[in-house]
Structures are given as C-alpha cells and as structure tokens.
Steps between C-alpha positions, in 0.01 A plus 500: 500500500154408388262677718134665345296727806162539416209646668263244318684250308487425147286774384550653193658293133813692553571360897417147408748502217746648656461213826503254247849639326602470914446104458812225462269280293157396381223627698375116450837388638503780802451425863413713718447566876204728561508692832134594623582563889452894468116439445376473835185694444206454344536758245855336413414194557243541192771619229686158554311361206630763340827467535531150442328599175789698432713232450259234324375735262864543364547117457666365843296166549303500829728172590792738512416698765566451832268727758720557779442679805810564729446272698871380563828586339590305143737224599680546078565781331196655283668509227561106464092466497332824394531750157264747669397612833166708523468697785117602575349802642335568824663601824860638436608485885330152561679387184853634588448346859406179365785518254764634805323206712581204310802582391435533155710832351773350512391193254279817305836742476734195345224382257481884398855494463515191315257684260211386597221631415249706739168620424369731771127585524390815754618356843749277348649802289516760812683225693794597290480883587682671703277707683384206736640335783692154425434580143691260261752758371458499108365851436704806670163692495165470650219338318133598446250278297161574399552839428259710283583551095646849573732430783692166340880525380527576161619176325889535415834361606604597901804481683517235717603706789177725449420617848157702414185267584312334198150528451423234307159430299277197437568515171920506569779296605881551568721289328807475776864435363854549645515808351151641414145550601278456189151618566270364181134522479 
C-alpha cells in the first residue's frame, strides 16, 4: 500500500522525498490522475493551483496529468493508465458522495491494492477516516487536519489498527502501509 494523508500536500523537504521514494518510476515518466472535485468553494477552489503545483514542482510534466472530476466510473483499471492519483481538498462529504456516486471506490480500493499510489490532501485525506459516514475504510481512526503545532501526532511509527483520532498538522503527513502508520514532518 502506497497511500501519503496530508493536510496540505507536499510541504516540507522531508514529505516530498518521501512521496517521491512512493513513485514506480521517473517523475518525468509518471502519470497521474489529479482529483479536484472536493473544491467546491471558493476558498478551495483557490488552493487548486496549489496542488497541481505539488506535482509539477517535483518533475511530473503538465502533459501527464489528467484533471478528472468524477464524473463517471473508469471503464479500465487505474492502474493500467495512472502511477499516481492526487486527491484534492475541499468538501470531505461532497467528495465521498461524489466518489460513492459514480462508482468509483471500487476502481480506487483495487488500484490501492495493486500498490498504487495515493496522495491525499485535507478532504481527500479525511475521506479515508473512519470517523465519517461512507468513509473509504483505510484508517481505523478518525482524522483531523489543520490542527495547531501543539496538538499534531508526534511523528513515529503507529499501528495500523490505531483507533485514537489523529490530529494531523500542515506541516505532516501519514505514510499508510499494511502494517504501519508513519507520521513524518
């Protein structure tokens, strides 16, 4: 499993490397499948440069990335056209709805399975939590982001299975395996 939750994407040196280290190949080579649907705001809607920035500014060419919006269910598995899917933030329960909708956790559970790999951002890291409604079942625990400097996790290995909520801060992201939660910052 090659999932990274983040409340605000490649911040720091240390979360950036350790996204790249999630990638098959070349970030010139990767293709990836950038999800902005959660930002349905005005206030999201102006961090989607952002985001997208996330990815060019680590060397995935702007041809490479597909902006896709839920709009129907992938016909072909993810896996056999995309290295990365990028989840942005915004609305968590209009995302998951969308996401429920149009049929598209199934396709998003076998990619993630087939380790692909997931970058959450906010909204598209708390749809993973299990503290919401139709939540997509990765984390056993409930999920805040944004949270204030001395309220985050401490970075440090997990279980898996934790059940006690996760403040996470801007400056942090969860590295989720099979058998781990890695928070780095």
């Amino acid at each position: 499993m090659n999932v990274m939750l983040t409340s605000c994407g490649l911040e720091t040196k240390c979360i950036e490397r350790a996204f790249l280290a999630m990638l098959p190949k070349s970030p010139a080579d990767i293709r990836a499948l950038y999800i902005p649907t959660a930002a349905n705001d005005p206030d999201a809607i102006e961090v989607l440069p952002k985001c997208l920035n996330d990815l060019l500014k680590i060397g995935i060419a702007r041809e490479n990335i597909t902006v896709y919006d839920l709009y129907d269910a992938p016909k072909t598995p993810l896996a056999a056209f995309y290295d990365v899917i990028y989840f942005c933030g915004g609305s968590t329960p209009y995302l998951l709805r969308r996401i429920r909708e149009r049929g598209f956790e199934k396709p998003l559970a076998e990619y993630i399975a087939c380790d692909g790999v997931v970058l959450g951002v906010s909204a598209g890291s708390r749809i993973f939590a299990d503290d919401l409604p139709g939540n997509l079942g990765l984390l056993s625990c409930g999920l805040d982001v944004h949270c204030a400097d001395d309220s985050c996790i401490r970075p440090g290995s997990y279980p898996v299975e934790r059940e006690e909520r996760i403040r996470l801060g801007n400056r942090q992201a969860i590295l989720v395996k099979e058998d781990s939660l890695t928070v780095i910052e």
